[in-house]
N, C-alpha and C positions, 0 to 999 in steps of 0.2 A: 683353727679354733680361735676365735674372738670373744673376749668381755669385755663388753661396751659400757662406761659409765657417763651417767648425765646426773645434772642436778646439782652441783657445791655450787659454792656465790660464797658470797660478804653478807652479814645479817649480827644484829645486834642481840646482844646479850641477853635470855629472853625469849627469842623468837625461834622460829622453827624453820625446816627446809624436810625436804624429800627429793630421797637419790633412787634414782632407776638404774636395773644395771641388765644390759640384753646378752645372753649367750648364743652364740653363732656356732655351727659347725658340730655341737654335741649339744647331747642333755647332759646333766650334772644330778650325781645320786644328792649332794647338799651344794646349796650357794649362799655367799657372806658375804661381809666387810671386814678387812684390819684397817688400820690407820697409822699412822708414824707422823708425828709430832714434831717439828726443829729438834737438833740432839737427844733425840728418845728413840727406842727403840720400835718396832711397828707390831702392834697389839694385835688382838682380836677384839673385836666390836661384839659383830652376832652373825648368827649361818639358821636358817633354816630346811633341812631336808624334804623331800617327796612328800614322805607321809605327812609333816607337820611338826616336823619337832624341830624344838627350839632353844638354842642357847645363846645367852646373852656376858657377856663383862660387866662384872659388878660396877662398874663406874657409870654405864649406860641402861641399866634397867631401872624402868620406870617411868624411862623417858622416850629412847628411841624403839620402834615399832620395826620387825622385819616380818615381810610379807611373800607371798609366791604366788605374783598373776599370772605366771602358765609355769611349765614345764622350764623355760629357758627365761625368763625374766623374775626377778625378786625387784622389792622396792625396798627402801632405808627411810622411815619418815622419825626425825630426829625436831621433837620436841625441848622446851627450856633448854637450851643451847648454853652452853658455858665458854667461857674463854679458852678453858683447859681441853675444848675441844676440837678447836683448831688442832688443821690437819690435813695430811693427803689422804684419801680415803680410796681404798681400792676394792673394787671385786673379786672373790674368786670364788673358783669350781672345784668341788672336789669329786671327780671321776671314780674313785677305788673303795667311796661305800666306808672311810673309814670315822673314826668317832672322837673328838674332842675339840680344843678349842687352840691347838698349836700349830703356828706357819705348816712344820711338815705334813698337817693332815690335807692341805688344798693344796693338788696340782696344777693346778692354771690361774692363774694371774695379769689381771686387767692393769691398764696404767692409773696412775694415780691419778683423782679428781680433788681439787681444792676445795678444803672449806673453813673460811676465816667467821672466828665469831669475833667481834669487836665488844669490850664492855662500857 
């Protein structure tokens, strides 16, 4: 089982970018992002499930967009970008159908994708 993520860069304070993340080997009842910050701890972003539903991090709603173009691929489109967003940004899957917004709910876990906002 592979998540695959594509999409961080370097981008100015401002500006936008969109992360793709591809699941390999399984489908996923929901898929997300966390992110971890130089000495911070690594958050939840946003996960979208099957049906559609949606949960976001107050720090990111408003701005970044999650999506689900099939079964095995979500997208990340991260609007007004902040410096405090800088970040490794990871994917994950969560297999077991469970419900909230804590590491322990997603069992699989992609590598980390960089994303520096410059201001």
């Amino acid at each position: 089982v592979q998540l695959q993520a594509s999409g961080g860069g370097l981008v100015q304070a401002g500006g936008s970018l969109r992360m793709s993340c591809a699941a390999s080997g399984r489908t996923f009842t929901r898929m997300g992002w966390f992110r971890q910050a130089p000495g911070k701890e690594r958050e939840f972003v946003a996960a979208i499930s099957r049906g559609g539903h949606i949960l976001y991090a107050d720090s990111v709603l408003g701005r970044f967009t999650i999506s689900r173009a099939s079964a095995n691929t979500v997208y990340l489109q991260m609007n007004r970008l902040k410096p405090e967003d800088t970040a490794a940004y990871y994917c994950v899957g969560d297999s077991l159908g469970t419900i909230g917004k804590s590491r322990g709910a997603f069992d699989y876990w992609g590598q980390g994708t960089l994303v520096t906002v410059s201001s």
